[in-house]
C-alpha positions in Angstrom: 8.8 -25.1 -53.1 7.7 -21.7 -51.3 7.6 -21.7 -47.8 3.9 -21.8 -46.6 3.4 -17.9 -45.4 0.8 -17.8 -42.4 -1.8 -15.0 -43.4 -1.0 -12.3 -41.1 -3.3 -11.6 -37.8 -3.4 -7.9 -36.4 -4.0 -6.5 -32.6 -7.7 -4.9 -32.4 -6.2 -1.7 -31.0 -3.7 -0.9 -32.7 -3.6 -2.7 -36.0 0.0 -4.1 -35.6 1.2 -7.4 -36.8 1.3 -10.2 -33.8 3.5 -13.1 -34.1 2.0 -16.4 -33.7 3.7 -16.6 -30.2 1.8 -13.4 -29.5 -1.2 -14.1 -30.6 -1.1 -17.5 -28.4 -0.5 -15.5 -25.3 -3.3 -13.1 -26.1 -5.8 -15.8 -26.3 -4.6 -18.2 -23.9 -5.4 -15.2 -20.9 -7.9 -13.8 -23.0 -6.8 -10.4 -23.4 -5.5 -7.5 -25.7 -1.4 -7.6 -26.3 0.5 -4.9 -24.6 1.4 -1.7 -26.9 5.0 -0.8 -26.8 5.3 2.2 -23.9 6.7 5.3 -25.0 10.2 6.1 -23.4 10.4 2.6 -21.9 12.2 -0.2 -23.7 12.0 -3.1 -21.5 9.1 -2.3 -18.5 10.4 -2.8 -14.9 7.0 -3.2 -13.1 6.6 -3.6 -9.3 3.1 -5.5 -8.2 2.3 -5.1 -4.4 -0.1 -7.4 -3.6 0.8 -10.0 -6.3 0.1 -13.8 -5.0 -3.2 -14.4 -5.4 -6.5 -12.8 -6.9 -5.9 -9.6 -9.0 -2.2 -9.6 -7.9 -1.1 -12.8 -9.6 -3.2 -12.0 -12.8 -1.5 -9.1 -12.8 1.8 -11.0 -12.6 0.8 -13.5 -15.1 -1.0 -10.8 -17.4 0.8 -7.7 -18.0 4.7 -9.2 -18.6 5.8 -8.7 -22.4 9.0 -9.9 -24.2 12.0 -8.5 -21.7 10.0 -7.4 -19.0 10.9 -7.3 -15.7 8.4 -8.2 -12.8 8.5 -7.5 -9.2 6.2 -9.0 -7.1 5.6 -8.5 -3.3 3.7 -10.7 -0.9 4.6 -12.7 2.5 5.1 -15.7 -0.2 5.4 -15.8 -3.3 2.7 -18.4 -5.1 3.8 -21.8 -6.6 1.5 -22.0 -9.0 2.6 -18.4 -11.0 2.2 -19.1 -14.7 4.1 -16.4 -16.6 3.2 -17.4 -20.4 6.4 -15.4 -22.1 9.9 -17.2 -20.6 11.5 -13.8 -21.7 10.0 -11.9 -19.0 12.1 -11.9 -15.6 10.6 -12.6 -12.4 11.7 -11.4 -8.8 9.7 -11.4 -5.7 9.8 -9.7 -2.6 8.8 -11.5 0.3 7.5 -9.2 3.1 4.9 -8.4 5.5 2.3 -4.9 4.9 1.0 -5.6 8.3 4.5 -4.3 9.5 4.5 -1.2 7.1 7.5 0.3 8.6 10.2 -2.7 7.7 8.0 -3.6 5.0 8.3 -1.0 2.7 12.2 -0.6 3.7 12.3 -3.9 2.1 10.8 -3.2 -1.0 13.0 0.3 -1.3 15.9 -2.0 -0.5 15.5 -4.3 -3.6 14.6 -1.9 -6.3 17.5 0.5 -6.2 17.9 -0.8 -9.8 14.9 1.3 -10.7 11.1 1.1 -12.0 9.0 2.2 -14.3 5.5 1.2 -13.0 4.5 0.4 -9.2 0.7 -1.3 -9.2 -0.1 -1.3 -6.0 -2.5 -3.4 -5.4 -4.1 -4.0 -1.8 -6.8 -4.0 0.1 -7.9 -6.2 3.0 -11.1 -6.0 4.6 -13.8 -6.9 7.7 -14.4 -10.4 8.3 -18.0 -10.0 7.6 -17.5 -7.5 4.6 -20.1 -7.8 2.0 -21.8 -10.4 3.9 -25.6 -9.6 4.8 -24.7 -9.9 8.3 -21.9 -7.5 8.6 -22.2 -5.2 11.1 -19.9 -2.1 12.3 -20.7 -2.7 16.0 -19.1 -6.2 15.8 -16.1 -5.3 13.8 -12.4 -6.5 16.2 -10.7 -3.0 17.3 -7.4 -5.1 16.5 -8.6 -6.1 12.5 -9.6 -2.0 12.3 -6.4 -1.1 13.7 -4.5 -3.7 11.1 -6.7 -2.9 8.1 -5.7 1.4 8.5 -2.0 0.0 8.6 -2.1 -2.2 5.6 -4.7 -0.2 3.7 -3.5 3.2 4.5 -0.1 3.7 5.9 1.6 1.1 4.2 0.3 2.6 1.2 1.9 5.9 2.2 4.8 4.7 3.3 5.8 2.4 0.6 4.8 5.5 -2.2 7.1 7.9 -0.2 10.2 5.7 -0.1 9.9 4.3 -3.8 9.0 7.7 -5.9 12.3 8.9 -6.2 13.3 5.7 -7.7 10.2 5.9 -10.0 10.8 9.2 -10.8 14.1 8.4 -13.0 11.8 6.2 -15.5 11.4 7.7 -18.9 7.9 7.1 -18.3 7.0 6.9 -14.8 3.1 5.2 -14.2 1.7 4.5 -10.7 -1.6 2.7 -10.7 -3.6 2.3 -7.3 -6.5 -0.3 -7.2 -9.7 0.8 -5.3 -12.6 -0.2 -5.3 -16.9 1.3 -5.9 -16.8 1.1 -2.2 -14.7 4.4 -2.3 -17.2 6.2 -4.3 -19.5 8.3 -3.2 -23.1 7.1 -2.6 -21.9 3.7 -3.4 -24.2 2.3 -0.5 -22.2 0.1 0.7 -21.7 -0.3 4.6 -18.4 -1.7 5.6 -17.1 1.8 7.3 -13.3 0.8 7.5 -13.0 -0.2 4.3 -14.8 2.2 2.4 -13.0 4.8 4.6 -9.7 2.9 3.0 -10.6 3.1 -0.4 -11.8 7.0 0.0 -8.4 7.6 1.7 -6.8 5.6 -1.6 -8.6 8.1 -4.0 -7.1 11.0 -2.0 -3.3 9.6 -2.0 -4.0 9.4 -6.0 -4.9 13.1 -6.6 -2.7 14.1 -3.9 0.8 12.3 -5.4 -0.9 13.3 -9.3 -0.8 17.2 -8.6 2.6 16.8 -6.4 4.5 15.4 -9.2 2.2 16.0 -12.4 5.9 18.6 -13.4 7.9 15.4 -12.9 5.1 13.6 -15.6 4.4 11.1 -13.3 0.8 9.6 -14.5 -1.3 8.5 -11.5 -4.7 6.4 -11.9 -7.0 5.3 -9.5 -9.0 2.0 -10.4 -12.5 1.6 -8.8 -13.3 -1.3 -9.4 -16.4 -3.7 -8.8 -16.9 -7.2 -7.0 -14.2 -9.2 -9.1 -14.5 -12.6 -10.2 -10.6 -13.9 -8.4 -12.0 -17.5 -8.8 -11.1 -17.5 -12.4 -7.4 -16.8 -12.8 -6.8 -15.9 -16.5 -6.3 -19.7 -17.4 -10.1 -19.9 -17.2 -11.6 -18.7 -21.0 -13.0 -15.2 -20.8 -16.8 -16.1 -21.2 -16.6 -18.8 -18.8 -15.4 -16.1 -16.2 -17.6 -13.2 -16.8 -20.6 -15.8 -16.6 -19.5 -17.0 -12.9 -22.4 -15.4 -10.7 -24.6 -15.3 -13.2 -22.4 -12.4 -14.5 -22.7 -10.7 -11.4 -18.6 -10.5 -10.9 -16.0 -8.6 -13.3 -13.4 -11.2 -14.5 -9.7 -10.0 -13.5 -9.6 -10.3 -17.0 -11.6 -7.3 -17.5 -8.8 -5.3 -15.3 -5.7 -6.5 -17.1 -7.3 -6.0 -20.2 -8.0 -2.0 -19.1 -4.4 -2.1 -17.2 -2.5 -3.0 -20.0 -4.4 -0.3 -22.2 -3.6 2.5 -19.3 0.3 1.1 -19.7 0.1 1.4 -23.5 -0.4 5.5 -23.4 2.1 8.5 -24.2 3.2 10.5 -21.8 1.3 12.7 -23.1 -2.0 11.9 -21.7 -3.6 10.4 -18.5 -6.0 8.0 -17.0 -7.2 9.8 -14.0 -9.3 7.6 -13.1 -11.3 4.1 -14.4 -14.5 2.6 -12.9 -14.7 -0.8 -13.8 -18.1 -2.2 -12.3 -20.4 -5.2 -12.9 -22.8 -3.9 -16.0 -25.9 -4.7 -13.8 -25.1 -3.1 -10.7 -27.6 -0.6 -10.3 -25.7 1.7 -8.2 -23.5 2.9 -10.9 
């Protein structure tokens, strides 16, 4: 008797064939499979900011068959759910708020090279996006902590790990921000939107210092983000939390692992990625 052929299934974007073992994946975080990168064979990704929230779904989202993933944090979760058991994990375990030994660390355990740096961080008032935030009450120490996490670790950590990056076939670097570092985004947390602004200028500051070196830079604005829901949750359960009112991390993996899946040949400046019924954009 013939063996019992399952009818074939095909990624939306691209048309390819996905194996059953892909298509479980897909559907079990709710998002598009991961197109094969141009000049990369195996993808050595670094994630800065990778234990919780957008961080870990960018752990447990963006790893394909032979992958390598790097996260960094001050701990590393015990809860990380990488669905492929071909993708390999490391994890750095260090401190932003100390930017200077920090990001020696980080150089320190990727000498065996990258190919994508996400990094992801942003820490903000305690009364941020709270109808009772108010500048005058903001601590000089958490100001003083969030420009040196926020800002100089930022710079620091890019500074040290772009010649390593550099020697990638395809070299990506994507920065989260945020709507708050938009302009007219009326939003009035000063030290953080001052953070995110500063973000958007490292991005088109490092894309025209090494755009002859191919290096693709994008900047991510994104909105309030659902980081309730980890990618577990089923994708219309998430985008309904808040009465809709909160993009899913879904949602991001979903437009990071499209931004992964380009040629060299072209570039993602820059994606803005907020709730559909926020009025300000």
């Amino acid at each position: 008797m013939a063996a019992s052929l399952e009818p074939p299934h095909h990624c939306r974007l691209c048309g390819a064939a996905l194996s059953s073992q892909g298509r479980r994946s897909a559907r079990m975080v709710g998002i598009l499979p991961l197109l094969t990168r141009v000049g990369v064979s195996e993808t050595r990704i670094l994630i800065v900011g990778a234990s919780r929230g957008l961080g870990k779904a960018f752990m447990e989202g963006l790893g394909q068959h032979g992958d390598r993933l790097i996260g960094v944090s001050r701990n590393k979760p015990a809860d990380l759910a990488i669905v492929d058991a071909s993708v390999v994990v490391d994890w750095i375990e260090t401190d932003l708020s100390d930017p200077l030994n920090a990001t020696k660390d980080i150089e320190r355990s990727v000498q065996a090279g990258l190919d994508v740096i996400i990094w992801n961080v942003g820490i903000w008032e305690d009364h941020a996006f709270e109808d009772n935030y108010s500048f005058l009450a903001d601590r000089d120490e958490q100001i003083m902590e969030m420009v040196s996490v926020n800002i100089t670790a930022t710079i620091l950590g890019l500074k040290r790990l772009m010649p390593i990056l550099l020697d990638s076939g395809h070299p990506s670097l994507i920065l989260t921000g945020s709507t708050s570092g938009l302009p007219n985004n009326g939003q009035p947390e000063v030290t953080f939107t001052a953070c995110k602004f500063a973000l958007t200028g490292i991005a088109t500051a490092l894309r025209e210092s090494f755009r002859d070196s191919r290096l693709g830079v994008t900047c991510l604005q994104l909105g309030y983000l659902n980081t309730e829901d980890s990618l577990s949750v089923p994708l219309e359960q998430a985008s309904a939390r808040g009465n809709g009112a909160m993009v899913p991390v879904h949602d991001v993996v979903t437009m990071t692992r499209a931004i992964l899946s380009l040629s060299p040949a072209s570039l993602a400046r820059e994606i803005t990625l907020p709730v559909l019924m926020d009025q300000r954009f």
